[in-house]
N, C-alpha and C positions, 0 to 999 in steps of 0.2 A: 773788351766785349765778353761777356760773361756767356758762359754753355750753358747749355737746358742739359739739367739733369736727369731729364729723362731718357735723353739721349748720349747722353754722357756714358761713356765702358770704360773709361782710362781707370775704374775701382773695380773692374766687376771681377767675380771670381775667375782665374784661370777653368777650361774645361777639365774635368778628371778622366784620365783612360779606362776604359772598363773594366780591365783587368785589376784598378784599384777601389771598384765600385763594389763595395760586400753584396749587394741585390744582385748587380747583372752577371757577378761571381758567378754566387751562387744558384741563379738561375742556369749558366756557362754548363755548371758542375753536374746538376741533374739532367740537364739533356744529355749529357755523355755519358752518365750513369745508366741512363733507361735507354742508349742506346746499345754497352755492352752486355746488359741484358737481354735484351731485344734479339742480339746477335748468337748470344751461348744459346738461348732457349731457341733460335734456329737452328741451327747446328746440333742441337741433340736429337730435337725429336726428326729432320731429318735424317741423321745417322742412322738415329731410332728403326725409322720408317725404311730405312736400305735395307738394314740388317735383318729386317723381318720380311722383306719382299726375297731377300737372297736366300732365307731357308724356308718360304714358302708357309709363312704363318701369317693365318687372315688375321685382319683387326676389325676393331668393331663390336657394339652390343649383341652381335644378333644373336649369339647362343644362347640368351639368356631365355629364348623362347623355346629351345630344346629340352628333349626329355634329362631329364637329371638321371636318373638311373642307381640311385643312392637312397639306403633310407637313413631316418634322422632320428636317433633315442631318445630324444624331447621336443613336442611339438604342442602349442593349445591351442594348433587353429588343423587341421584338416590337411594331411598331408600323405604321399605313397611315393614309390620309387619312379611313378608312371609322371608322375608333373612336372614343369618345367624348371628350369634353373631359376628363373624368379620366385616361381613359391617355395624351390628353396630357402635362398636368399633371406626372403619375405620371414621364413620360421627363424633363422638364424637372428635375423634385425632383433624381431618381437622377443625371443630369450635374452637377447642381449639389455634391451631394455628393463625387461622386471627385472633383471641382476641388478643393475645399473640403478634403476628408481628404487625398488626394494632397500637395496644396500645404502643408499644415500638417507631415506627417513632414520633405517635405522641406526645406521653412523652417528645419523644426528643427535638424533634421542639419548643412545648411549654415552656418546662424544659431551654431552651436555650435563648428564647425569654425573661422571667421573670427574670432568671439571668443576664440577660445586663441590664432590666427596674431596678433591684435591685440597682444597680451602676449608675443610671442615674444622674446626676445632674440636673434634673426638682424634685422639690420636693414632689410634687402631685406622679406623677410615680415612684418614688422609694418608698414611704410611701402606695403606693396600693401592689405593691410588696411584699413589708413587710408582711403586711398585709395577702397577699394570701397564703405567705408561711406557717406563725405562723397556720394559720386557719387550713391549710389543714393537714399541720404535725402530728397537734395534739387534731386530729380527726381520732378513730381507722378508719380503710379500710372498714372494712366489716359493720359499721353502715353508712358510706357512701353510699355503694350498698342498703343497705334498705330505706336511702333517696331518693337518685335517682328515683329508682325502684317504690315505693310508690306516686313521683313525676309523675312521667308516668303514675300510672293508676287514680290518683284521679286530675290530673289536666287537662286533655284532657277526648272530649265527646267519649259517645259510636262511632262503627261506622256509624250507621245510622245519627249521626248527626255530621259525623265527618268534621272538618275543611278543604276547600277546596281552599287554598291560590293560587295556580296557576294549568291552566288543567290539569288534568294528576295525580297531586298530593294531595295525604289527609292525613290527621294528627289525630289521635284519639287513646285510649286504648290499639288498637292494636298495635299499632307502626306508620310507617312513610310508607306509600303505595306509589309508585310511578313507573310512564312509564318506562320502557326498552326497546330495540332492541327485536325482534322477533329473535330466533334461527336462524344464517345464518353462511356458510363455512366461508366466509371474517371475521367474527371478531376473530374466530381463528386467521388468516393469519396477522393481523390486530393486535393481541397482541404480536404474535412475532414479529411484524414489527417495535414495542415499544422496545423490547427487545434488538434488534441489533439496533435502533439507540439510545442506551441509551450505547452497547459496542462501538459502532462508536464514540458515545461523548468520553468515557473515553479514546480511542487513543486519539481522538484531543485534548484533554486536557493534556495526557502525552508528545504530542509531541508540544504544547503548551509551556508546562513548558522548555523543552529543549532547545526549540526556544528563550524565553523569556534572557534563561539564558546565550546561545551566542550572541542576538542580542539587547536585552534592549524591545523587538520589543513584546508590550500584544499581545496574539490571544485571543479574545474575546469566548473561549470554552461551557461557558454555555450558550449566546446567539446561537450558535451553535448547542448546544446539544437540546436545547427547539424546534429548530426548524426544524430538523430532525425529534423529540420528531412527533411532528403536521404533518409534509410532510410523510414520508414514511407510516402511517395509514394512511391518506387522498389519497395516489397516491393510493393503496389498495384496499381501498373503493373504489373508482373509476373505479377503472380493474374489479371488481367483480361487475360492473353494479349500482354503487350506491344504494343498498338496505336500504329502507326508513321506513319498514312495523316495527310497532310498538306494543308492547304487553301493553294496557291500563288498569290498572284496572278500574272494576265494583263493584255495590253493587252486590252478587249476595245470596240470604238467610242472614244472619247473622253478615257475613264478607264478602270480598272483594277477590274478583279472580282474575289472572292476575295482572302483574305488578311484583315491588319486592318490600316485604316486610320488614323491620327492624325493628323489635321485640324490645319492652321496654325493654328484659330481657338483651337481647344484648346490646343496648344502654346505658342501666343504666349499666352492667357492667365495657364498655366498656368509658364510661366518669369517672366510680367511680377509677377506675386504673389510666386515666391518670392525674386524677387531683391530685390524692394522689399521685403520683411518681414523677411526674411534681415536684412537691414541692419539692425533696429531688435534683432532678436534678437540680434546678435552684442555691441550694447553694452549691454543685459540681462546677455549670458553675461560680457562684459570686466567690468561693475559686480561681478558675483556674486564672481567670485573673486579680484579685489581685494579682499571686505569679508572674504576670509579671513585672518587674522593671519599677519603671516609668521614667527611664532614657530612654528606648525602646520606648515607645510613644513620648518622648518628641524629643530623633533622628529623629523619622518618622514623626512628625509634622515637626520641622525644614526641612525637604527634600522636604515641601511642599505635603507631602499627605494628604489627605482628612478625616475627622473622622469614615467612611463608610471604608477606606481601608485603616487606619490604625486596623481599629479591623480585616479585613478581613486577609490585609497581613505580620500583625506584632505579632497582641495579641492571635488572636485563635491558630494561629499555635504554638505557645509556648505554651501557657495555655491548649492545647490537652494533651500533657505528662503528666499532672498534675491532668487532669479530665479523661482519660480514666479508668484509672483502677477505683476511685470507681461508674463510670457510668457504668462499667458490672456489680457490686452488684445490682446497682440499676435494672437493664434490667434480673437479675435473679429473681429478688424479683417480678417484674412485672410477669413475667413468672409466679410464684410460687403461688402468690396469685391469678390466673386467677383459680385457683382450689376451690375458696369461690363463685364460679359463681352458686354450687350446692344451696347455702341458697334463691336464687332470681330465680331459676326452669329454670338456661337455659343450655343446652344438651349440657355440655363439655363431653369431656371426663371421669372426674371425676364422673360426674352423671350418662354417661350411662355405666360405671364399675359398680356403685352401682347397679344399674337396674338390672345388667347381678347376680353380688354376688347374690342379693335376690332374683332371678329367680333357680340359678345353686345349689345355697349352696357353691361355689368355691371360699372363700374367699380367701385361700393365693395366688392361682393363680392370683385374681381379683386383689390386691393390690399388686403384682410382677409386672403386668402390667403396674398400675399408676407409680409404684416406676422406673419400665424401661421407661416410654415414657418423665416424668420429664427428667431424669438422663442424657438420649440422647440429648433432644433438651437443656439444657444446658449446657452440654458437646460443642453443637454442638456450641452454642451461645456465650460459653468462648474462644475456641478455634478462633473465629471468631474475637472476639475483642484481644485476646493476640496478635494474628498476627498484627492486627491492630496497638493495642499498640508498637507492637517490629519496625513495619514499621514508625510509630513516633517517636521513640526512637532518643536521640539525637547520631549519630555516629561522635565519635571521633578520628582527625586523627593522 
């Protein structure tokens, strides 16, 4: 009598142990991982939390609502010793940023410019190149900031005798003084006006490209967008009465009033980042457009383009793939070490956290702080370039 095989097991696989199961392993293996985690980070912050109940030090944000009692030698939002530790804070964030975004355009810029001069075929220019790169590399960052910095006050006079190359502006110890606009509603009105025609340029550009692609037919977009750029603040200005009234500095006591100041601390920072990153950028930009084939250039010279649009329309757009990803390390690292601003006394963030720890005693609050405000604006900063990246990406059909 013959078995139904469907019922038949005298063939079936033996069962396997789990422990020889690579899934329920590995499943096995992360539970007990993220449970000795689970367990250390109990045990610390309780430690934590004894040891700060046994010397009688509160926890918590609440200081943050306390008088600061500190003033701050760079502020562009509205600040005095009377307000609390978040408008602190708040002035340290905001310097920290314009270092931070400031320094990264211009990294880029420059970082871009020396990586073409690297590949020059003038020999002079590519040999200074070289040159800038080796120097700058390998030279740490933070003895850079003390060159700078110590450039700035030992080689410009006091103010009183400060250098006075054109009206309006002088040059000395204290930084770089010079005229502005007087407070008026229009330059608000005036910087959005910048704003939209700078989103006006990117349609005309995108629609630009679309055009270009049906009809062979350039639209000239950044001649466009420059000139929007200039006309829609000038038409602005104009509506709002052309307001002319200027804030000039003076001597007045000691130092100089009125006008806007640019601090050595800032400067010397704010040069020491980008000359150091500049450098790592420029052999990013040299890698990139050597991994473009020189079969590509030599297509796009035969079609008659020009060596100006052949980098512009053949080499960068490919050698972007190739340079974006490690130009975000590099735009993090600028980020990152905008936090050695504390060694040359200029009021990032990092420095008025420090202020605030040695005022409060709130240390792990104070470096939760730092550790969050990093964490975000590079988060913010990755996320900005990945999309960038994935929108560069080459898509395959």
């Amino acid at each position: 009598m013959n078995s139904d095989p469907r019922t038949d097991t005298t063939d079936a696989a033996p069962a396997v142990p789990f422990w020889r199961d690579p899934a329920k392993r590995a499943l096995v293996f992360q539970v007990v991982a993220l449970a000795m985690v689970a367990a250390v980070s109990y045990y610390l912050f309780s430690n934590t939390q004894a040891n700060l109940e046994r010397q009688s030090i509160a926890t918590g944000f609440g200081f943050l609502d306390k008088e600061a009692g500190f003033e701050i030698g760079e502020s562009v939002i509205g600040y005095s010793a009377a307000d609390s530790y978040t408008r602190a804070l708040l002035v340290g964030a905001i310097n920290t940023l314009i270092v931070a975004v400031t320094g990264i355009i211009l990294t880029v810029i420059l970082g871009t410019l020396v990586g073409i001069a690297r590949l020059s075929s003038n020999w002079l220019i590519a040999r200074l190149s070289g040159g800038y790169i080796e120097v700058m590399q390998n030279i740490p960052i933070l003895l850079q900031l003390f060159f700078w910095y110590a450039l700035f006050y030992e080689a410009f006079p006091s103010p009183r005798q400060a250098l006075n190359p054109f009206t309006g502006v002088f040059l000395c110890n204290r930084g770089l003084i010079f005229a502005i606009p007087e407070a008026h509603p229009a330059h608000a009105i005036m910087a959005w006006g910048v704003v939209a025609a700078l989103a006006i340029g990117y349609g005309l550009h995108r629609w630009g490209q679309r055009r270009q692609e049906q009809t062979g037919l350039v639209f000239p977009s950044v001649k466009a967008t420059i000139g929007l750029t200039l006309l829609l603040p000038t038409l602005i200005w104009l509506v709002y009465g052309a307001p002319t009234a200027m804030s000039i500095p003076v001597m007045a006591g000691f130092n100089f009033k009125g006008g806007l100041t640019v601090s050595p601390e800032f400067s010397a920072l704010l040069l020491g980042l980008v000359l150091y990153t500049s450098a790592f950028v420029a052999e990013i930009v040299r890698a990139g457009i050597q991994s473009v084939g020189q079969g590509q250039v030599e297509a796009a010279m035969a079609v008659g383009l020009r060596p100006m649009q052949v980098l512009q329309l053949v080499i960068l757009p490919q050698a972007l793939r190739v340079i974006i990803p490690p130009l975000t390390s590099q735009m993090l690292n600028l980020t990152k070490n905008s936090s050695l601003a504390i060694a040359i006394g200029f009021s990032d963030f990092v420095a008025i956290s420090n202020t605030t720890i040695n005022q409060t005693g709130q240390a792990i609050e104070g470096v939760a702080l730092i550790m969050l405000f990093f964490l975000c604006f590079s988060l913010t900063t990755s996320l900005f370039m990945n999309w960038y990246n994935k929108k560069m990406a080459l898509v395959e059909r």
